[in-house]
ZALOVO-570097 format. One record per atom (N, C-alpha, C, O): residue number from 1; chain; x, y, z; atom name. Coordinates in steps of 0.02 Angstrom, whole numbers. Example, Ala and Ser with C-alpha at 12.3 -4.5 7.8 and 13.67 -1.06 7.14 Angstrom:
# ZALOVO-570097
+-----+-----+--------+--------+--------+------+
| seq | mol |      x |      y |      z | atom |
+-----+-----+--------+--------+--------+------+
|   1 |   A |    660 |   -284 |    390 |    N |
|   1 |   A |    615 |   -225 |    390 |   CA |
|   1 |   A |    660 |   -165 |    390 |    C |
|   1 |   A |    712 |   -166 |    423 |    O |
|   2 |   A |    642 |   -112 |    354 |    N |
|   2 |   A |    684 |    -53 |    357 |   CA |
|   2 |   A |    645 |      2 |    394 |    C |
|   2 |   A |    670 |     57 |    402 |    O |
+-----+-----+--------+--------+--------+------+
This chain:
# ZALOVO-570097
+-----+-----+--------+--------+--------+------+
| seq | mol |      x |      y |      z | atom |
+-----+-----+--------+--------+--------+------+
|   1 |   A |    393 |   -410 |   -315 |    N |
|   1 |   A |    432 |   -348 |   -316 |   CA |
|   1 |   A |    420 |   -311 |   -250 |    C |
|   1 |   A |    368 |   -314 |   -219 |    O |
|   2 |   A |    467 |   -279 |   -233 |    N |
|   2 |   A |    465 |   -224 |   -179 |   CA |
|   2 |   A |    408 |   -187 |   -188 |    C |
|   2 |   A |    371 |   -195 |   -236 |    O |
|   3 |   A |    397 |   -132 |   -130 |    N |
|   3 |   A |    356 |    -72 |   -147 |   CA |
|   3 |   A |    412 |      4 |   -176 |    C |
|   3 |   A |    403 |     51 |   -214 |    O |
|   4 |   A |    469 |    -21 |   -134 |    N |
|   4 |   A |    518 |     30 |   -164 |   CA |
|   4 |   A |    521 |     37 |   -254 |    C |
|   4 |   A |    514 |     84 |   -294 |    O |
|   5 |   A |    538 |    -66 |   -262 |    N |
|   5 |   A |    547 |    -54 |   -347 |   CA |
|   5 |   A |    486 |    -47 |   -383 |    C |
|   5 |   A |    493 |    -48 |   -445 |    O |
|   6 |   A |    413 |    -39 |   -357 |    N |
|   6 |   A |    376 |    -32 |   -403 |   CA |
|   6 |   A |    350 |     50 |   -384 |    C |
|   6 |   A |    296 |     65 |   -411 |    O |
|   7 |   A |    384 |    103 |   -340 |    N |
|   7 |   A |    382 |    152 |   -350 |   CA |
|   7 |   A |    436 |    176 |   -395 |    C |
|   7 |   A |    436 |    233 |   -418 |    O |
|   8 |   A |    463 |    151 |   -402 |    N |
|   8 |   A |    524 |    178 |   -472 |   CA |
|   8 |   A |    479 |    171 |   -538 |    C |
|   8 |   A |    477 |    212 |   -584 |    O |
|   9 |   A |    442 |    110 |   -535 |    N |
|   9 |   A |    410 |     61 |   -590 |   CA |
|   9 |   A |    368 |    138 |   -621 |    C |
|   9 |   A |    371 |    163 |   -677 |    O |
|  10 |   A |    327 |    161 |   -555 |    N |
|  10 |   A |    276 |    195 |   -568 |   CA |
|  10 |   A |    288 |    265 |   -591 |    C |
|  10 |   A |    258 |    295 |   -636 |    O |
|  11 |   A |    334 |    285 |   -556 |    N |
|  11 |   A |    378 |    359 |   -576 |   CA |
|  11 |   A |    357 |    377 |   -643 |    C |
|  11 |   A |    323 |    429 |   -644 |    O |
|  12 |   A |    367 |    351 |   -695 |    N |
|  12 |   A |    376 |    376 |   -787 |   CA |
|  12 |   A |    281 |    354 |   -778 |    C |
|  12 |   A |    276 |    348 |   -839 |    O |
|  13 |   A |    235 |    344 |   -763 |    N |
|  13 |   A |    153 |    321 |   -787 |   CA |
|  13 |   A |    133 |    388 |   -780 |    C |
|  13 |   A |    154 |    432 |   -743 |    O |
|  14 |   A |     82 |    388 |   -829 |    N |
|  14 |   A |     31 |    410 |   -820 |   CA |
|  14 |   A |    -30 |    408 |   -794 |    C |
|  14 |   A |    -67 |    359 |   -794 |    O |
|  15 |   A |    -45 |    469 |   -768 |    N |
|  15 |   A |   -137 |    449 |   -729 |   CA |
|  15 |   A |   -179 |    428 |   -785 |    C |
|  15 |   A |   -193 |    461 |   -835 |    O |
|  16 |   A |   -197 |    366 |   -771 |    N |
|  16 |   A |   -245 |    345 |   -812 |   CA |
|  16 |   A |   -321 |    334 |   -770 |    C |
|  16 |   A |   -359 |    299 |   -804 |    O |
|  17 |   A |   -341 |    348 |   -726 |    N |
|  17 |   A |   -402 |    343 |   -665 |   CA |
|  17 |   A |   -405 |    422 |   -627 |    C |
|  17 |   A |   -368 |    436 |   -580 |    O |
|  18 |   A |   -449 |    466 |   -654 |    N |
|  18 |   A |   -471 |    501 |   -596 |   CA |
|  18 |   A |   -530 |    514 |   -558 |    C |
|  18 |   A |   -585 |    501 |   -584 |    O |
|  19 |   A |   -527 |    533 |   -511 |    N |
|  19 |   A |   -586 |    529 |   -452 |   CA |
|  19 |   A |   -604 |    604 |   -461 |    C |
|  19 |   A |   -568 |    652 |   -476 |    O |
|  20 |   A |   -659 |    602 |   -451 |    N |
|  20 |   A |   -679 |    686 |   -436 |   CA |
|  20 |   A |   -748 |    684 |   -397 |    C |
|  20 |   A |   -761 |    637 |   -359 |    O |
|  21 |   A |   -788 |    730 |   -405 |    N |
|  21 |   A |   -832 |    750 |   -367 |   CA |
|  21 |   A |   -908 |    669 |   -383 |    C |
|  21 |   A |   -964 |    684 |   -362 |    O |
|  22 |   A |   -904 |    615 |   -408 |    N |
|  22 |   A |   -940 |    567 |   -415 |   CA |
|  22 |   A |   -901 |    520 |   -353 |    C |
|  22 |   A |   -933 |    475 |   -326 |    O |
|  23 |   A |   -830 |    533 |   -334 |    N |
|  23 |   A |   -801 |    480 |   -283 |   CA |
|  23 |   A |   -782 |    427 |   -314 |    C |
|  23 |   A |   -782 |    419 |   -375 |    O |
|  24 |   A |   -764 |    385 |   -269 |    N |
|  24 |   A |   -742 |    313 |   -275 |   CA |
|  24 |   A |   -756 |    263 |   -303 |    C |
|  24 |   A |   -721 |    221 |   -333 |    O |
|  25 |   A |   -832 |    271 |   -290 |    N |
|  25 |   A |   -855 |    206 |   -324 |   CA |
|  25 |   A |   -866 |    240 |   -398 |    C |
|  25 |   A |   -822 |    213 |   -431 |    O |
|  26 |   A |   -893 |    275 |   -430 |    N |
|  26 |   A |   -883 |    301 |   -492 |   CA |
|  26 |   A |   -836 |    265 |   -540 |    C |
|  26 |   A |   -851 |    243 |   -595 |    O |
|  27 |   A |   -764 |    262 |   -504 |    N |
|  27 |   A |   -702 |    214 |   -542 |   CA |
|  27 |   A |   -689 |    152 |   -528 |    C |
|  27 |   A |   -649 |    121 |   -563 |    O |
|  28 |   A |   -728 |    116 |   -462 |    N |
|  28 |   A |   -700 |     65 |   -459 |   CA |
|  28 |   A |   -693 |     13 |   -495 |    C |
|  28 |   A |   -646 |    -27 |   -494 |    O |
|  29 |   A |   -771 |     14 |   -547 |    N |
|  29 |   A |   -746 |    -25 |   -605 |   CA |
|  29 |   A |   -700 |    -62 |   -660 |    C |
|  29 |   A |   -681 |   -118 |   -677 |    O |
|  30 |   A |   -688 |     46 |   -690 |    N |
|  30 |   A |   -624 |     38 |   -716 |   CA |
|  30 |   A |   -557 |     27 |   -702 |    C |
|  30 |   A |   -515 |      7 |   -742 |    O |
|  31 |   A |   -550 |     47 |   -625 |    N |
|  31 |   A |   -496 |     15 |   -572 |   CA |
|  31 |   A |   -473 |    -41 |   -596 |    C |
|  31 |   A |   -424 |    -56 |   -630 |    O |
|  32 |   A |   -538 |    -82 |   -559 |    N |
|  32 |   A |   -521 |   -178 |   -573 |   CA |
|  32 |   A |   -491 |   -171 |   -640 |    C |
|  32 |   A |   -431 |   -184 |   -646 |    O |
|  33 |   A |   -532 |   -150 |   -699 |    N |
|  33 |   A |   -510 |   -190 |   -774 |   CA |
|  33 |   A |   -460 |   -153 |   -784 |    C |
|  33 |   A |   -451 |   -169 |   -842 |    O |
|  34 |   A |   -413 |   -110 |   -771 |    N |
|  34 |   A |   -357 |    -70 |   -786 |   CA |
|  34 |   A |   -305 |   -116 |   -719 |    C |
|  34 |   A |   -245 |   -101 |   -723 |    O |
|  35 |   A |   -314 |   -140 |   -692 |    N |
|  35 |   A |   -274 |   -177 |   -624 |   CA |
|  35 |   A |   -264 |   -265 |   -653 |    C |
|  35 |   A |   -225 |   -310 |   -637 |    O |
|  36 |   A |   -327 |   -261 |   -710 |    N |
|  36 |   A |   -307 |   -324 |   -751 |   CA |
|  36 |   A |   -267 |   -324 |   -776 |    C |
|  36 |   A |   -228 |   -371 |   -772 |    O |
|  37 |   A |   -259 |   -273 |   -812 |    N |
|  37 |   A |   -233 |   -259 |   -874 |   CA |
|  37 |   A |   -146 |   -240 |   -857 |    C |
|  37 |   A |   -100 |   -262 |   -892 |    O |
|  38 |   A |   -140 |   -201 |   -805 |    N |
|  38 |   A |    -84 |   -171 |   -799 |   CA |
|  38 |   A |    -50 |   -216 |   -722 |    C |
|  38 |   A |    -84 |   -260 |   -695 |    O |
|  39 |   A |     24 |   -195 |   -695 |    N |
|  39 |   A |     29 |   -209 |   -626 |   CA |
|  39 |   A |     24 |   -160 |   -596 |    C |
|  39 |   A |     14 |   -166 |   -535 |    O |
|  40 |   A |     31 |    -77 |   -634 |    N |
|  40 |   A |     17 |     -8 |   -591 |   CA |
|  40 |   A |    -29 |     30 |   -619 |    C |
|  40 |   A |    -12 |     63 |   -668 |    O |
|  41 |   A |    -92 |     34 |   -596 |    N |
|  41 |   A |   -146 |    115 |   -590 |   CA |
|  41 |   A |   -108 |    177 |   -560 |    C |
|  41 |   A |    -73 |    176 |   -510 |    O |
|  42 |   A |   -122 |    235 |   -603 |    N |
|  42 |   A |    -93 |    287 |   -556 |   CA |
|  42 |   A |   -137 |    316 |   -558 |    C |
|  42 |   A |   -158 |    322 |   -615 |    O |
|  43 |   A |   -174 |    347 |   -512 |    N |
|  43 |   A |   -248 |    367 |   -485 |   CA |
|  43 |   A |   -227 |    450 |   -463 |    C |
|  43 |   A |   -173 |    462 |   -438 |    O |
|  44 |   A |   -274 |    500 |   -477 |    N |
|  44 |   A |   -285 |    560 |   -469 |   CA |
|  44 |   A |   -332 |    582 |   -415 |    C |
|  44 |   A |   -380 |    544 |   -420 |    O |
|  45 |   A |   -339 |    610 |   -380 |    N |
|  45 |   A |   -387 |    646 |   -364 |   CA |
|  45 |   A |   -398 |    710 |   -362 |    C |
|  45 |   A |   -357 |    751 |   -343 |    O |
|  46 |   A |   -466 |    724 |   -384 |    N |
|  46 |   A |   -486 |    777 |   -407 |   CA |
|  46 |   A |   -496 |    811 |   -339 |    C |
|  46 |   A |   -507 |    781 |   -287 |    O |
|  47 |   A |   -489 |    893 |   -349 |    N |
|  47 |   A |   -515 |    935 |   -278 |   CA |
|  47 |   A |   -581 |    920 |   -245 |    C |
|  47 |   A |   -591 |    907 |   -186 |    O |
|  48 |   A |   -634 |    925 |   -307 |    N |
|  48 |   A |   -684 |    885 |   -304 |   CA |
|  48 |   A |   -712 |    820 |   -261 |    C |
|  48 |   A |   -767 |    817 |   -234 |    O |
|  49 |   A |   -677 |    785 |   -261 |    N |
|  49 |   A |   -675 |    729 |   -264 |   CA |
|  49 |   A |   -644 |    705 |   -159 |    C |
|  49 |   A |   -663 |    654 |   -130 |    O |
|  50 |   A |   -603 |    752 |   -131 |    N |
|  50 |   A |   -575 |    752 |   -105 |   CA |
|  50 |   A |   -624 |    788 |    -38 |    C |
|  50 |   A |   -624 |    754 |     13 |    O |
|  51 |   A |   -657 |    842 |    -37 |    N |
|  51 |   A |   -702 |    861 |     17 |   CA |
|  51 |   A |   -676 |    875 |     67 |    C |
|  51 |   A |   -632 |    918 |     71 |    O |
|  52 |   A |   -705 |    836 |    128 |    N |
|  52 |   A |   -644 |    842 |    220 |   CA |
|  52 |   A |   -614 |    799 |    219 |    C |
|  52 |   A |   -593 |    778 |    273 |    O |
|  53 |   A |   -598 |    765 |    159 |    N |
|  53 |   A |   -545 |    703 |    179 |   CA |
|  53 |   A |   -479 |    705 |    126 |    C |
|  53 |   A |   -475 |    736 |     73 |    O |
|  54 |   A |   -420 |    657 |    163 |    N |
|  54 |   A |   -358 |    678 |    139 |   CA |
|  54 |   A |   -343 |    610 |     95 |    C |
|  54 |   A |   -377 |    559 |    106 |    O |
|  55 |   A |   -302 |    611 |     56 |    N |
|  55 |   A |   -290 |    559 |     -6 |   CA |
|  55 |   A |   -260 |    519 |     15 |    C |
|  55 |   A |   -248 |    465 |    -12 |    O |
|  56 |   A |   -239 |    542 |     74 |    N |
|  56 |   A |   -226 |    459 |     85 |   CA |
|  56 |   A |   -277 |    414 |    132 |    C |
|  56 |   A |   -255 |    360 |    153 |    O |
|  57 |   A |   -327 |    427 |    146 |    N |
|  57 |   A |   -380 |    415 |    163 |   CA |
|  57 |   A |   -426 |    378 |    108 |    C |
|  57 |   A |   -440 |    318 |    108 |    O |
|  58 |   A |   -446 |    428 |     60 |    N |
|  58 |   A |   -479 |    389 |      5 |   CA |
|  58 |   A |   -427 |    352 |    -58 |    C |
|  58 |   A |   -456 |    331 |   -108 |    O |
|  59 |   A |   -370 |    347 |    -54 |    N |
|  59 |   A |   -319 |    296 |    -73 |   CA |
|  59 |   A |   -344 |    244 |    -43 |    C |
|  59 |   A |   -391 |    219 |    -74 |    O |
|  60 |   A |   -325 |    215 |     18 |    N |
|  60 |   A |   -332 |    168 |     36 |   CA |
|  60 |   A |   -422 |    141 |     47 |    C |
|  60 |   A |   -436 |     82 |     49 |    O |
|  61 |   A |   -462 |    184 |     50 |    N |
|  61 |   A |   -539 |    172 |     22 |   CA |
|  61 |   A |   -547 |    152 |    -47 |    C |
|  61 |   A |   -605 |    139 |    -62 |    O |
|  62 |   A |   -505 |    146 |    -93 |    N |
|  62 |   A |   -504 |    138 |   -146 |   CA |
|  62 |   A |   -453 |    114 |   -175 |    C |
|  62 |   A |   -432 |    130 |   -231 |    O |
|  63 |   A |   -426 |     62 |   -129 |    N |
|  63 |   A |   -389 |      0 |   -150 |   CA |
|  63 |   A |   -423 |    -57 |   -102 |    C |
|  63 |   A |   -430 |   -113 |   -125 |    O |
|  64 |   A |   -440 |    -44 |    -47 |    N |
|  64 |   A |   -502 |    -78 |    -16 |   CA |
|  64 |   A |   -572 |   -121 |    -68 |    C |
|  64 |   A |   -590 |   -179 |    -77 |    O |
|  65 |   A |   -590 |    -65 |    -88 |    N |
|  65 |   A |   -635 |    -76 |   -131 |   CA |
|  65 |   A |   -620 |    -96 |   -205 |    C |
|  65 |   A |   -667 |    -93 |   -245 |    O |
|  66 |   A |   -565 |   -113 |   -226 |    N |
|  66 |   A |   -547 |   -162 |   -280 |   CA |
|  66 |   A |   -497 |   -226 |   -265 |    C |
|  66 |   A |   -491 |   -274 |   -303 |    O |
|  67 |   A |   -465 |   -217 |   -210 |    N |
|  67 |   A |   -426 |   -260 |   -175 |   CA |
|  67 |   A |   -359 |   -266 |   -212 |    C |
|  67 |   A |   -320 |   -310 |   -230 |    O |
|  68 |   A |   -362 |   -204 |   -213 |    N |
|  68 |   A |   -269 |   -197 |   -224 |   CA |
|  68 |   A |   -220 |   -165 |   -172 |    C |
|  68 |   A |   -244 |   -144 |   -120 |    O |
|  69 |   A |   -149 |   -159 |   -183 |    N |
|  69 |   A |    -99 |   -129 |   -129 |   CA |
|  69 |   A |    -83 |    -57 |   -150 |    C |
|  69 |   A |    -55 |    -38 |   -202 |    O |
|  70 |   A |   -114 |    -14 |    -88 |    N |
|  70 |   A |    -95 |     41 |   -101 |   CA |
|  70 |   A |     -7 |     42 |    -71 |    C |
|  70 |   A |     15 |     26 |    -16 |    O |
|  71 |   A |     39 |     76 |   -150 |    N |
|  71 |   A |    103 |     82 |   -183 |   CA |
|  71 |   A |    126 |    139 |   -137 |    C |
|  71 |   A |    181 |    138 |   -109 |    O |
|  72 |   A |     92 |    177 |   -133 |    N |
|  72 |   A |    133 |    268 |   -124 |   CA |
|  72 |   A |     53 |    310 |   -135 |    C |
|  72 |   A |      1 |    290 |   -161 |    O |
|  73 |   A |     69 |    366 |   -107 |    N |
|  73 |   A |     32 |    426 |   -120 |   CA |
|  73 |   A |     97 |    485 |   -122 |    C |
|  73 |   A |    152 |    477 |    -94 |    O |
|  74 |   A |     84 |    529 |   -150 |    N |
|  74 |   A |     97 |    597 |   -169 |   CA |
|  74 |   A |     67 |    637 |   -217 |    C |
|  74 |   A |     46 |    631 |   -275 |    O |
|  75 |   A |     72 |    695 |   -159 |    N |
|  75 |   A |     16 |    755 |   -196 |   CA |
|  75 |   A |    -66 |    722 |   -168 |    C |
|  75 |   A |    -92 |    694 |   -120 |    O |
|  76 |   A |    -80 |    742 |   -225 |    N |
|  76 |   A |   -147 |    710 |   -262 |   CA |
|  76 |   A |   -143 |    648 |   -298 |    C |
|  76 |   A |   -192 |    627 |   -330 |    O |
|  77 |   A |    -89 |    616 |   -295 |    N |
|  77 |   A |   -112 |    553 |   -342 |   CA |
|  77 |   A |    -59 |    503 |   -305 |    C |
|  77 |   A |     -2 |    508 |   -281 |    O |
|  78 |   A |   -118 |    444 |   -316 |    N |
|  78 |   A |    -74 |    364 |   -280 |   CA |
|  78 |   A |    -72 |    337 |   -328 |    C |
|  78 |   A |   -101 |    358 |   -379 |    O |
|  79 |   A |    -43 |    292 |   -325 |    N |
|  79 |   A |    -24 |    211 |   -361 |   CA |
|  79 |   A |    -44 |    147 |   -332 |    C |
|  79 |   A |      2 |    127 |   -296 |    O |
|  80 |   A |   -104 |     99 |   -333 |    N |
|  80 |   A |   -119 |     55 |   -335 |   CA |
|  80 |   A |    -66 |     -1 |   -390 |    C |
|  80 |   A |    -37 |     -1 |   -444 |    O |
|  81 |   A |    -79 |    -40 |   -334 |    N |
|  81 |   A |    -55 |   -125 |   -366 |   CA |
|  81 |   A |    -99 |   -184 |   -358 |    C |
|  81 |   A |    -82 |   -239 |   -380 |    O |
+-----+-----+--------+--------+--------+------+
């Protein structure tokens, strides 16, 4: 699939992964087994969680670290594939 059609895909999900002030690795766990399970994570980040750095920064730190495709960011929350 595209990245276009699996931002449509992702549009109607829910955040089911958020990050906050524990960071990245905190979720990467549940990342992987929810990236099993599903073809889209839609990931949050908390203010917390976020510090001097911008989301799309720790997006892609945190598809790195489960080895998935970061989809899109907006706002506060991306979509891993």
């Amino acid at each position: 699939m595209t990245k276009e059609a699996l931002r449509k895909e992702a549009h109607d999900l829910d955040v089911t992964v958020w990050v906050g002030k524990a960071g990245i690795d905190a979720v990467t766990d549940e990342l992987k087994d929810q990236l099993n399970d599903r073809k889209l994570v839609k990931v949050k980040f908390l203010r917390a969680a976020r510090g001097g750095t911008t989301v799309d920064e720790l997006a892609s730190e945190l598809a790195d670290a489960v080895s998935a495709e970061l989809i899109e960011t907006r706002g506060n929350t991306a979509v891993l594939h």
